[in-house]
C-alpha angles and dihedrals in degrees: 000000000000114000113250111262104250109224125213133180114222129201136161084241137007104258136186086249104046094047088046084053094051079054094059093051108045089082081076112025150014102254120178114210122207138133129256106254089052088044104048079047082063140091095208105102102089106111089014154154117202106197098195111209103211128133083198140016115255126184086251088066087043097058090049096048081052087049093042088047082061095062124099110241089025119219130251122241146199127177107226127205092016110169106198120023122251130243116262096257096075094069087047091053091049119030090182083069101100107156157016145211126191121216089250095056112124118237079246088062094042087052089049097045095045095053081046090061094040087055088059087260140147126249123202137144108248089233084053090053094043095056096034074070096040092052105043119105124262102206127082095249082096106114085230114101152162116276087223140346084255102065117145126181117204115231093249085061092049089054090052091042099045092050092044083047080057097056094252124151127238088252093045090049087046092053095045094043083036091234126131123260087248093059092045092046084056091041090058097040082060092054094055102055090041099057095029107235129138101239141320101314090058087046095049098050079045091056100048086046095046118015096088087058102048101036074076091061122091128273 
């Protein structure tokens, strides 16, 4: 059986909020807080969710996404309490970087987001997602690019794609293909592989460059 995921809460320094925060939460889960000079210190990140406290994104957490990127297994990670939402290239810099919680997100949506994470899922904000689309470059100087000219997606693979350019979960896109999360996390690994891009984020600004194109291809 697959070890439980340990979860911290990491902040440059211990605050009134945040603990108040981890106290929220522990009705739920398990959640470890510590700061991020005693946690980069640590060997404790091995099978687990970093859940990054940070209203902004300082060269210091930059520096630690970079020596978290490093770990094998590497982590997974989710800035918490974010107040304006970052451009795309940060997801690009760090795959690790899995999801994201803004500092009006309700405990409901941490819960959700967090069992999302600990499924192996994905957990942006829909507006992330949406201009993570928007934004993404239309011209072909993206160094994201088509493993061959003869690249074909089955039709199983556009669905999946469609409903992750959407910003859907794999639960949500299980429920609504009626698979199970197991076959849409392969799926997905396949894709991957097939389009070659990193993680979620690459496949999604792919997908806006190229699904039209191939949805014409056949099944």
């Amino acid at each position: 059986m697959e070890p439980s995921k340990k979860i911290f809460l990491l902040c440059e320094q211990k605050t009134v909020q945040n603990s108040a925060l981890v106290s929220l939460l522990s009705e739920f889960f398990h959640i470890q807080q510590t700061t991020l000079p005693s946690f980069s210190r640590s060997t404790e990140c091995q099978n687990a969710i970093i859940l990054l406290d940070t209203p902004e994104l300082t060269d210091k957490l930059h520096t630690f996404l970079v020596s978290m990127s490093g770990k094998i297994p590497a982590p997974v990670i989710a800035l918490l309490n974010v107040s304006k939402l970052p451009g795309r290239d940060i997801f690009l810099e760090h795959p690790g970087l899995k999801g994201l919680f803004l500092d009006t997100d309700s405990v409901e949506t941490l819960v959700r987001g967090i069992n999302s994470l600990i499924a192996g899922d994905y957990y942006l904000p829909t507006a992330l997602v949406e201009a993570l689309i928007s934004k993404a470059p239309a011209q072909s100087e993206s160094s994201i690019q088509l493993c061959d000219s003869g690249l074909r997606l089955t039709r199983r693979e556009k669905q999946i794609l469609s409903l992750a350019k959407t910003g859907a979960t794999n639960h949500e896109i299980a429920d609504q293909l009626h698979l199970s999360e197991n076959t849409i996390k392969t799926h997905l690994y396949n894709l991957y592989r097939k389009l070659n891009v990193r993680n979620r984020i690459e496949a999604i600004e792919w997908a806006r460059r190229h699904l039209a194109e191939a949805a014409m291809a056949p099944a």
